[in-house]
Backbone as a chain_set.jsonl record, in Angstrom:
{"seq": "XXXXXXXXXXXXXXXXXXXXXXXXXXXXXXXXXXXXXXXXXXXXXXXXXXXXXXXXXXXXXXXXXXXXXXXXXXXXXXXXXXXXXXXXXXXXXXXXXXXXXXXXXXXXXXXXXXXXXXXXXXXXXXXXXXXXXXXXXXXXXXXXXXXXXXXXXXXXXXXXXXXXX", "coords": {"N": [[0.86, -1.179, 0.0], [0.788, 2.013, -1.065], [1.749, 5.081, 0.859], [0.892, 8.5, 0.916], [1.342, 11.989, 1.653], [0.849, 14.656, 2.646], [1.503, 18.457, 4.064], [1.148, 21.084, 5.585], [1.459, 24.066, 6.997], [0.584, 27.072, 8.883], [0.672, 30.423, 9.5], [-1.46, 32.271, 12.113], [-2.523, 35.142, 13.54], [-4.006, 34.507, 16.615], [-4.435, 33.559, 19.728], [-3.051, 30.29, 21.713], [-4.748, 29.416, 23.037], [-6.939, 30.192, 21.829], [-6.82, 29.657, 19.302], [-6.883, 26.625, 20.161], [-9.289, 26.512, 20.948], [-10.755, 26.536, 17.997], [-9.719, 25.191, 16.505], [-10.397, 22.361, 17.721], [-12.807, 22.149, 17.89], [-15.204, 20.547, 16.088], [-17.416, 21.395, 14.948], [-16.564, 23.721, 13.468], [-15.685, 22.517, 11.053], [-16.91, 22.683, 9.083], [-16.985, 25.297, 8.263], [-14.701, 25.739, 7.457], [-14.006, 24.208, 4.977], [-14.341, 23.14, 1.437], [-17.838, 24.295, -0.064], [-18.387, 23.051, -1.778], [-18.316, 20.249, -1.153], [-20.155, 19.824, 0.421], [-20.705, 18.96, 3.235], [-21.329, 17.91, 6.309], [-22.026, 17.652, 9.762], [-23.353, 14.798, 11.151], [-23.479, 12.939, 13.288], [-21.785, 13.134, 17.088], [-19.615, 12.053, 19.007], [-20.139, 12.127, 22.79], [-19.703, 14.604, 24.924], [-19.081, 18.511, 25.076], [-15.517, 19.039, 25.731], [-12.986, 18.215, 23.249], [-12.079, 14.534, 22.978], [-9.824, 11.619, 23.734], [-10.893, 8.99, 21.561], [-12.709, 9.471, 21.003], [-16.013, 9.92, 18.474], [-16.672, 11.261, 15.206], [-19.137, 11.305, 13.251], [-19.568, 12.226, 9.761], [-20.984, 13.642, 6.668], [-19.735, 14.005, 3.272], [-19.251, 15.277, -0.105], [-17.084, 13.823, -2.075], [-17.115, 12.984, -4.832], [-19.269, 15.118, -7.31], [-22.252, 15.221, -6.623], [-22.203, 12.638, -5.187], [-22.712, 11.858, -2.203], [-21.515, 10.446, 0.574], [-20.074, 8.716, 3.803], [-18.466, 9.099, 6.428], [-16.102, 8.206, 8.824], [-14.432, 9.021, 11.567], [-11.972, 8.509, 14.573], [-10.786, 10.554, 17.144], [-7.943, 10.42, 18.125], [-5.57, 10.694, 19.959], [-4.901, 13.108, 21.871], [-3.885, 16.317, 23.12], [-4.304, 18.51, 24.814], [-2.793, 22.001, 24.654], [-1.866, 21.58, 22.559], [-1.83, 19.385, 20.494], [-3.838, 17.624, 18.428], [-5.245, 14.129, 17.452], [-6.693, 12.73, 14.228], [-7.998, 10.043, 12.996], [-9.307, 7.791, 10.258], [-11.705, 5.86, 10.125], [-14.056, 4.809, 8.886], [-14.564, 5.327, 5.764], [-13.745, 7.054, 2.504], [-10.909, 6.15, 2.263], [-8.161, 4.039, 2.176], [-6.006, 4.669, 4.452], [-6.114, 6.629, 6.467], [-4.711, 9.366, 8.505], [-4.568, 12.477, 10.555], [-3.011, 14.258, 11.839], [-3.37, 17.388, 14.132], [-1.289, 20.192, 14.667], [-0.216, 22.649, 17.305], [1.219, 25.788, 18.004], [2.64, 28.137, 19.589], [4.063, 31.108, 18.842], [6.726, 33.015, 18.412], [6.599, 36.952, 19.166], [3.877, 36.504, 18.638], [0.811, 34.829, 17.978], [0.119, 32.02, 16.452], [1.402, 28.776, 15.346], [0.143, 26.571, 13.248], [0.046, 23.647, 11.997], [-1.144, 21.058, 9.798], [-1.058, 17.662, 9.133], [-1.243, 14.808, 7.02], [-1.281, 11.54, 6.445], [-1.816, 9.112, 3.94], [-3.959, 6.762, 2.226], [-5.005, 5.174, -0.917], [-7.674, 3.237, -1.402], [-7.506, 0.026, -3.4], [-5.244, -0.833, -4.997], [-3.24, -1.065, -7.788], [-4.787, 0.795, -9.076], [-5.802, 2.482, -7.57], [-3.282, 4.031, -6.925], [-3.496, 5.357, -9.595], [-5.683, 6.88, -9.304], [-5.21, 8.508, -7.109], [-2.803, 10.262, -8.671], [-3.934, 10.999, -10.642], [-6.84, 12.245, -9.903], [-7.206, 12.647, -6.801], [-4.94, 13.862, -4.968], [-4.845, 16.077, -5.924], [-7.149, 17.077, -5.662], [-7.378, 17.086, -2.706], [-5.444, 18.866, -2.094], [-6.886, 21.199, -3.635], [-8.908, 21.1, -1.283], [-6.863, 22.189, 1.345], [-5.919, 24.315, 0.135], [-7.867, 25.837, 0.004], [-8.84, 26.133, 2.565], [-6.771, 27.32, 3.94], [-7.055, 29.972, 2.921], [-9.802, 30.831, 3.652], [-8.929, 30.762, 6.599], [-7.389, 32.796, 6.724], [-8.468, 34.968, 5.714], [-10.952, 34.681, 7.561], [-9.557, 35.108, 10.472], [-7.856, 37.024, 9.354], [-5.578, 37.651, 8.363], [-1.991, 38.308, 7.419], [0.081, 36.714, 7.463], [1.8, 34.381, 6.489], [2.903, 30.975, 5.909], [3.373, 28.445, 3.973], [3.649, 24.935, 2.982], [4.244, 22.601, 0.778], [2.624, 19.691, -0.669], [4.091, 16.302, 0.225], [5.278, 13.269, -1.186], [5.257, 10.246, -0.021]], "CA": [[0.0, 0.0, 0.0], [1.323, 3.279, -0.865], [1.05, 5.957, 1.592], [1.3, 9.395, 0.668], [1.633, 12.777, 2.582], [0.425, 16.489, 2.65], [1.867, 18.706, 4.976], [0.731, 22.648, 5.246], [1.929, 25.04, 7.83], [-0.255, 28.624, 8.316], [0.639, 31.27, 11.342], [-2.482, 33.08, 12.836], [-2.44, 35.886, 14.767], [-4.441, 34.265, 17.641], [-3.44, 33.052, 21.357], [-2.735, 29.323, 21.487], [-6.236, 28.636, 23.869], [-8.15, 30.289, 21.558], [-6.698, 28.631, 18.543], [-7.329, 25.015, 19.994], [-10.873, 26.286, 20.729], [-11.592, 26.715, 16.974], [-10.107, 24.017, 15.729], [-10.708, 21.318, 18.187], [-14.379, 21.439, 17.532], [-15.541, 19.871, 15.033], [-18.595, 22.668, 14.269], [-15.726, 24.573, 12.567], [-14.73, 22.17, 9.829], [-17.909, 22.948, 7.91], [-16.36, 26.443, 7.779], [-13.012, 25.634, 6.352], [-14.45, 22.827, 3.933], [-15.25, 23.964, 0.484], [-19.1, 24.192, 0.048], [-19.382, 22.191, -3.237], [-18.514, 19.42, -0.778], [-21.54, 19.441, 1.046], [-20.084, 18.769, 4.225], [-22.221, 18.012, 7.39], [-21.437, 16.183, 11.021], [-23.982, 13.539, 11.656], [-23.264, 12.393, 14.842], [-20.594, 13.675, 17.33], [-20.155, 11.306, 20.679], [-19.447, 12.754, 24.014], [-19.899, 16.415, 25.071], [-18.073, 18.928, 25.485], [-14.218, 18.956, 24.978], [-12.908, 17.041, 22.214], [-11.007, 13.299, 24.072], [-9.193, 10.915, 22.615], [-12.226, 8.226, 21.573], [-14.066, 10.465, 20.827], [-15.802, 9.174, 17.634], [-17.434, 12.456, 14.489], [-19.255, 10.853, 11.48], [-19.497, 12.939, 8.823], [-21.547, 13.513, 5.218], [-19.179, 14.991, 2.149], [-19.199, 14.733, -0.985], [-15.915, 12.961, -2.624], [-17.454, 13.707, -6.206], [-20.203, 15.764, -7.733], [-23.688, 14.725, -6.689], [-21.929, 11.365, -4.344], [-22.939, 12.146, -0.412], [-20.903, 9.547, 1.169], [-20.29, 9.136, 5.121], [-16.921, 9.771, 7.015], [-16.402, 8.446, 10.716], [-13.431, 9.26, 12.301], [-11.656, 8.727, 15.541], [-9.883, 11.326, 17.303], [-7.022, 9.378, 18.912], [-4.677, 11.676, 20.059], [-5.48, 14.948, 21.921], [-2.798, 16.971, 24.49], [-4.461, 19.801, 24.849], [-3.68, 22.806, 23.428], [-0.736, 21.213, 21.287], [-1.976, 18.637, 19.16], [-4.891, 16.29, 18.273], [-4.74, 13.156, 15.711], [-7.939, 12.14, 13.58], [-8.143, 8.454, 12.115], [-10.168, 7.519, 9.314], [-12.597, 4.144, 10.943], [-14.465, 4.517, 7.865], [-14.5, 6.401, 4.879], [-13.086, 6.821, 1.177], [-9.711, 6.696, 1.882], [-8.156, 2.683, 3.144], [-5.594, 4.807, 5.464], [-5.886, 8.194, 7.012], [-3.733, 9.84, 9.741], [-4.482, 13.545, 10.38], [-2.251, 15.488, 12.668], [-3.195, 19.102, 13.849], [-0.148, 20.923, 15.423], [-0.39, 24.022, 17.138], [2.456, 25.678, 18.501], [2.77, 29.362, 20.082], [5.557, 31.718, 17.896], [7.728, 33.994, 18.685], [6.069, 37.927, 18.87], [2.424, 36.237, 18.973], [0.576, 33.877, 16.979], [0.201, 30.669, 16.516], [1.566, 28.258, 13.928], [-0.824, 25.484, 13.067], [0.637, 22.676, 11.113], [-1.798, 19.793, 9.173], [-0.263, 16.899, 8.581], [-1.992, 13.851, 6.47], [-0.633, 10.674, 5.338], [-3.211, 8.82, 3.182], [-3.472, 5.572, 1.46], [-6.166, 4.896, -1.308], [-7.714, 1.711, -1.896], [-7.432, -0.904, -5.158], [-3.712, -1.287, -5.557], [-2.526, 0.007, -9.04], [-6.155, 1.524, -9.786], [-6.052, 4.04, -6.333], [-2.483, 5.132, -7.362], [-3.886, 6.249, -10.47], [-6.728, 7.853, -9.281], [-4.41, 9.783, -6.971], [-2.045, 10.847, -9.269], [-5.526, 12.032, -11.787], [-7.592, 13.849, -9.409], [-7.577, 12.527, -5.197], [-4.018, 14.412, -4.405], [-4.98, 17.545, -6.463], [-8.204, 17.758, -4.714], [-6.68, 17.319, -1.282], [-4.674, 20.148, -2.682], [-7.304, 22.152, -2.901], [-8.834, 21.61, 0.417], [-6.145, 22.89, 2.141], [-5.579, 25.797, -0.183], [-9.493, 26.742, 0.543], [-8.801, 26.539, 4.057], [-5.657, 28.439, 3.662], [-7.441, 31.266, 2.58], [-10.574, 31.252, 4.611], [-8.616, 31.08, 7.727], [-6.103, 33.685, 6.382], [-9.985, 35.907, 5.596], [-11.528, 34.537, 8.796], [-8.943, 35.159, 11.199], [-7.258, 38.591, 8.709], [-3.472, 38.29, 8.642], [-1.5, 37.755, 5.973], [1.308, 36.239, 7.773], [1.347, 33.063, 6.496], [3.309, 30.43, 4.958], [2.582, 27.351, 3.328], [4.716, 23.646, 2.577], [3.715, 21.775, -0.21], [2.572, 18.06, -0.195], [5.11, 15.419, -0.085], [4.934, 12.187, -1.276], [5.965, 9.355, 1.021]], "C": [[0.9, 1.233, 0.0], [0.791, 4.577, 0.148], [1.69, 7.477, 1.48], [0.734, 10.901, 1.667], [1.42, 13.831, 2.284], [0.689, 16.711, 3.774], [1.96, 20.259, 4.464], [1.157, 23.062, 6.419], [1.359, 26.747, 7.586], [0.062, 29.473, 9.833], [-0.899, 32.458, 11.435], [-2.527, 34.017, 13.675], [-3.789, 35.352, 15.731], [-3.85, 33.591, 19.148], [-3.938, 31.281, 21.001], [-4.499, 29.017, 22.424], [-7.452, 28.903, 22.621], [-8.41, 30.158, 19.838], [-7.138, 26.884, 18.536], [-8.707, 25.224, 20.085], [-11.385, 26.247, 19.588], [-11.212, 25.494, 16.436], [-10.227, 22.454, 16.357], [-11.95, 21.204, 18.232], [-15.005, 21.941, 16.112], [-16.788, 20.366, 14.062], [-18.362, 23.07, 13.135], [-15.099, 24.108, 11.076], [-15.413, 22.34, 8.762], [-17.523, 25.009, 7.015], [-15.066, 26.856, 7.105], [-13.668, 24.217, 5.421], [-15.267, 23.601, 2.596], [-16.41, 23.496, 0.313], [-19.328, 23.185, -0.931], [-18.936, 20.331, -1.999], [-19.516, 18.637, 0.064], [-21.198, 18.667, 2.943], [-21.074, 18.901, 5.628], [-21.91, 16.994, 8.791], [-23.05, 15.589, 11.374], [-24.088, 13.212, 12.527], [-21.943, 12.637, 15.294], [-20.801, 12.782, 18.995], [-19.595, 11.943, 21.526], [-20.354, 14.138, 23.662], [-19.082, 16.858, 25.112], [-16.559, 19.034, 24.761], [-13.704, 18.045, 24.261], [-11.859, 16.056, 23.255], [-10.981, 12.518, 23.129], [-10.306, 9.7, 22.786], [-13.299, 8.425, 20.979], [-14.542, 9.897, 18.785], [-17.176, 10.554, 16.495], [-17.907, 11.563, 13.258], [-19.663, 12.018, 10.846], [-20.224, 12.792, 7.603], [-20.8, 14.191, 3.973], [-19.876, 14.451, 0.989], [-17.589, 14.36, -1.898], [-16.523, 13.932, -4.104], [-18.681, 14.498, -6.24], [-21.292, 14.842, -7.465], [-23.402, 12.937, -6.258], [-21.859, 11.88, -3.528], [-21.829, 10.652, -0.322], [-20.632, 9.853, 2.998], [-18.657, 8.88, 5.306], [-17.459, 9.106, 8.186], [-14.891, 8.578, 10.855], [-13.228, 8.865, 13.799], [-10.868, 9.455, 16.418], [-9.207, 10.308, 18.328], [-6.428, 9.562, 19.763], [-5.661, 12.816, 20.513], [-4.455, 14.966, 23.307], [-3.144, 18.342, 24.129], [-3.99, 20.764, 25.471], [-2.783, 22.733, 21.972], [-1.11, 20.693, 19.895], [-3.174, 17.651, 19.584], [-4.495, 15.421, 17.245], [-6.32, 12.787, 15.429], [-7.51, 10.587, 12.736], [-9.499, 8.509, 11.498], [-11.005, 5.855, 10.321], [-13.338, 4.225, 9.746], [-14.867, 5.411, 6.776], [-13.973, 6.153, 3.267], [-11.66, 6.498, 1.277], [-9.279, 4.858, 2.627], [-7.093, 2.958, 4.134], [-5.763, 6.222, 5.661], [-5.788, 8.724, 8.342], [-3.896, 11.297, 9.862], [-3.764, 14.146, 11.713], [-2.53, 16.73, 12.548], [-2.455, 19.654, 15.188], [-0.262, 22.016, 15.725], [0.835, 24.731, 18.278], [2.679, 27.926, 18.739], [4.057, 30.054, 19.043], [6.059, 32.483, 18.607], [6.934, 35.418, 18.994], [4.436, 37.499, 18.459], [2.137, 35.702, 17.659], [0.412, 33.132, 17.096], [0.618, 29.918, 15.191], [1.05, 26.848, 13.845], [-0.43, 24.831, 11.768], [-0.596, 21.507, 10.638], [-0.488, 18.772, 8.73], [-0.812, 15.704, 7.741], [-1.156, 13.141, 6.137], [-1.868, 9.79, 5.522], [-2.521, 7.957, 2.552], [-4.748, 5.586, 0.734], [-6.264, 3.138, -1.356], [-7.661, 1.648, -3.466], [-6.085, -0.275, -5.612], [-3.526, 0.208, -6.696], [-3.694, 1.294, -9.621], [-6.2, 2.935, -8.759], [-4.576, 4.679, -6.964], [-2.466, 5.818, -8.542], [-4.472, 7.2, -10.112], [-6.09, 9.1, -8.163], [-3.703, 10.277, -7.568], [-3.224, 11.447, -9.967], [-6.17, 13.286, -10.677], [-7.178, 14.076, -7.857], [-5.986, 13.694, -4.962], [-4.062, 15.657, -4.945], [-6.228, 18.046, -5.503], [-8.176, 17.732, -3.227], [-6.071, 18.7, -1.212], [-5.814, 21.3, -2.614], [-8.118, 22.416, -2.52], [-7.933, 22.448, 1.135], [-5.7, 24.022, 1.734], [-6.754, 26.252, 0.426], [-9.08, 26.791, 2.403], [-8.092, 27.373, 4.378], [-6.032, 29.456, 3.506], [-8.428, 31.774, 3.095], [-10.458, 31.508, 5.699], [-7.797, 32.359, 7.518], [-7.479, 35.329, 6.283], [-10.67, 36.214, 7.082], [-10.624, 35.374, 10.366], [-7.896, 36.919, 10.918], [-6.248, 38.775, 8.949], [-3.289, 37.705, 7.208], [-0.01, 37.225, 6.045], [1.199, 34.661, 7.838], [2.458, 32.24, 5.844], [2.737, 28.936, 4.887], [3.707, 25.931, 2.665], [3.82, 22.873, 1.631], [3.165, 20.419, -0.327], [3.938, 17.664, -0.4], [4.911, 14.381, -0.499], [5.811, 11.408, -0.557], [6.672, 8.08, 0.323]], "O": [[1.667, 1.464, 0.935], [-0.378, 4.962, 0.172], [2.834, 7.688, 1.884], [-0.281, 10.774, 2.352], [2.026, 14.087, 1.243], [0.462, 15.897, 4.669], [2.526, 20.677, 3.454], [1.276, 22.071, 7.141], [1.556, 27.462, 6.604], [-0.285, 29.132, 10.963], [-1.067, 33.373, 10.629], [-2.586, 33.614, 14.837], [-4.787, 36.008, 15.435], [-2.688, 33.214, 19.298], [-4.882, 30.986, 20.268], [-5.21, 28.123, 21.965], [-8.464, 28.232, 22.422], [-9.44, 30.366, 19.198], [-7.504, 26.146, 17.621], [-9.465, 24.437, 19.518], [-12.576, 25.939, 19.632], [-12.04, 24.728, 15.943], [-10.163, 21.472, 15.619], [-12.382, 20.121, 18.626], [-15.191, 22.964, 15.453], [-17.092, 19.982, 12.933], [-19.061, 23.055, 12.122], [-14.424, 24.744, 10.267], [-14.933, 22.242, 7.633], [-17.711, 25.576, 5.938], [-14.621, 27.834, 6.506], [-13.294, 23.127, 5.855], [-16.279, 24.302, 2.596], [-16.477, 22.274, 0.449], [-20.359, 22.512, -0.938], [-19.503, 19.311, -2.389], [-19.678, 17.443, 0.313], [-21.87, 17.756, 3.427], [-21.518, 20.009, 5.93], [-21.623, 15.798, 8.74], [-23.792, 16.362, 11.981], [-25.285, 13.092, 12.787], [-20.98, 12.523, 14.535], [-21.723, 12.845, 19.809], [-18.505, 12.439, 21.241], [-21.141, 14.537, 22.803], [-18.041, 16.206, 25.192], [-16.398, 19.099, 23.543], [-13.951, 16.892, 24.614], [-11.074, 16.53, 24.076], [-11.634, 12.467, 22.087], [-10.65, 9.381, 23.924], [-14.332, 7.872, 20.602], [-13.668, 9.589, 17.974], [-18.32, 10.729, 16.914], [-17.116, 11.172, 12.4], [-20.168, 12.875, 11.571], [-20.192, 11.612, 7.256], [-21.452, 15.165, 3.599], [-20.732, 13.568, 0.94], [-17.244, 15.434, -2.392], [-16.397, 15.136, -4.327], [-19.242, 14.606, -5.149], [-21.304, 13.742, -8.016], [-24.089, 12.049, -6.763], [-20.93, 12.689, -3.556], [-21.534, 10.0, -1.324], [-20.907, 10.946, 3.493], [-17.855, 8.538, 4.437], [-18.611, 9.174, 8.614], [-14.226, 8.06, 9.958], [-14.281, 8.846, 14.437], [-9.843, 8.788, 16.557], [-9.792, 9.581, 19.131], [-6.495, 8.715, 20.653], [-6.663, 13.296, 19.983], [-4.272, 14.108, 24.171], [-2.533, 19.119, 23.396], [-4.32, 20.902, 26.649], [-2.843, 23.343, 20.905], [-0.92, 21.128, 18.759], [-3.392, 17.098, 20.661], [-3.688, 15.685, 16.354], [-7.085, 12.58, 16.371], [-6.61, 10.451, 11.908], [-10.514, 9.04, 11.95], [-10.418, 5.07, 11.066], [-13.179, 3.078, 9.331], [-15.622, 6.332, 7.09], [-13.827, 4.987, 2.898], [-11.092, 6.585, 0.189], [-10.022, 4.432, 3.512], [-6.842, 2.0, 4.865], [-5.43, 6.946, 4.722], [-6.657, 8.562, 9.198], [-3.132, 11.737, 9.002], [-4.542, 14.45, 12.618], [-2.282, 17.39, 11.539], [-2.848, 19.598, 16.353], [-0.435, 22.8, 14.792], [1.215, 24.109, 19.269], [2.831, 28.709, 17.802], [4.916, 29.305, 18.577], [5.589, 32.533, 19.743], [5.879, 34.861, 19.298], [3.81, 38.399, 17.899], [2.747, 35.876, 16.603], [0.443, 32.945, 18.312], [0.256, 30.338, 14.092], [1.667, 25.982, 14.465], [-0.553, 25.362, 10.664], [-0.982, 21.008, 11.695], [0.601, 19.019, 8.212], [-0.663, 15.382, 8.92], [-0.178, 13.607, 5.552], [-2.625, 9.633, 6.48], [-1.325, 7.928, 2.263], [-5.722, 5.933, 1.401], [-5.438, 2.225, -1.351], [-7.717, 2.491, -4.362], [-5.948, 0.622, -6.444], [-3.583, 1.437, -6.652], [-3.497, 2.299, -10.304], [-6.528, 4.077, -9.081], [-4.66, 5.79, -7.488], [-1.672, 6.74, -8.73], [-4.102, 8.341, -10.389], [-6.359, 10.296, -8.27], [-3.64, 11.389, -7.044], [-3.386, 12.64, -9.713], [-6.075, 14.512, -10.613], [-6.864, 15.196, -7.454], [-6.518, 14.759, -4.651], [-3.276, 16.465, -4.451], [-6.28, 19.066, -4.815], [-8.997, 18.394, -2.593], [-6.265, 19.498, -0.295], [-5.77, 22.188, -1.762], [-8.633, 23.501, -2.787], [-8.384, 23.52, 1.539], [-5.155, 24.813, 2.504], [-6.675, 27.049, 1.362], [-9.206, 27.76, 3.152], [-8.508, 28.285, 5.093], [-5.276, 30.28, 4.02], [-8.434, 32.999, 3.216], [-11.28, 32.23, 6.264], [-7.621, 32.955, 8.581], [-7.264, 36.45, 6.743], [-10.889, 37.291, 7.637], [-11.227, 36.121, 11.137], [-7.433, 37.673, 11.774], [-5.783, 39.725, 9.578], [-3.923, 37.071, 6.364], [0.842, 37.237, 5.157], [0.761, 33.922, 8.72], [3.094, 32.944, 5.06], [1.867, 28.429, 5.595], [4.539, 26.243, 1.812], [2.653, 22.614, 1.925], [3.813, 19.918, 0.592], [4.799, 18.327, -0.978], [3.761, 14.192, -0.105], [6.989, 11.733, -0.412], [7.284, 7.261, 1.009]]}, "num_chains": 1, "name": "protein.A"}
């Protein structure tokens, strides 16, 4: 199984508490998610603060006019550093999400994504990522890139490219 890797880096002028409050719940991802994806949470278990267990299904759309469901597990959480998301069921046959958040220098925060992703069907998924799945990962994280960069109003930002693993 090939497993391949996106990795973005964006600084925010916000304080590190009130960075993990936006993006440790899970409300907020409908606001960084481009709209043509149709993006909706379903069911969210627990209350309250996000814990590792904790289990979000999800409705996108992958393609044009295909709903499909998402569950995740958040695995990982040391709050206000870092959480991890796992794929439990979804389009993708591995997914690892790391979100890093990390205080700067002269204020800010620098919030790192990290993904490594595997598709399914052998030689047929590393096509279909090389055709469209790793471009349109691509740009997710530009759209977010720019709504948080809108949302939040700095322009102090930078940005790392995918990698492949």
């Amino acid at each position: 199984m090939k497993i391949y890797s996106l990795k973005r880096v964006q600084v925010l002028p916000l304080a590190l508490p009130d960075a993990w409050r936006f993006f440790a719940d899970p409300k907020n991802l409908q606001k960084i998610t481009p709209p043509h994806m149709g993006f909706s949470i379903l069911y969210q278990s627990g209350f309250g603060a996000m814990y590792a267990g904790q289990l979000v299904r999800y409705r996108i759309h992958v393609f044009p006019f295909v709903p499909m469901q998402w569950l995740t597990e958040i695995t990982h959480v040391n709050e206000p550093h870092y959480f991890v998301d796992e794929q439990r069921f979804g389009p993708y046959a591995f997914w690892h999400h790391q979100h890093h958040l990390k205080a700067v220098p002269g204020g800010g925060v620098e919030v790192t994504d990290e993904v490594n992703y595997a598709i399914p069907l052998g030689w047929l998924g590393r096509f279909a990522n090389a055709l469209f799945v790793e471009r349109q990962l691509n740009a997710i994280f530009d759209y977010r890139y720019k709504v948080l960069e809108e949302f939040f109003n700095t322009a102090k930002m930078s940005v790392q490219k995918p990698v492949s693993a």
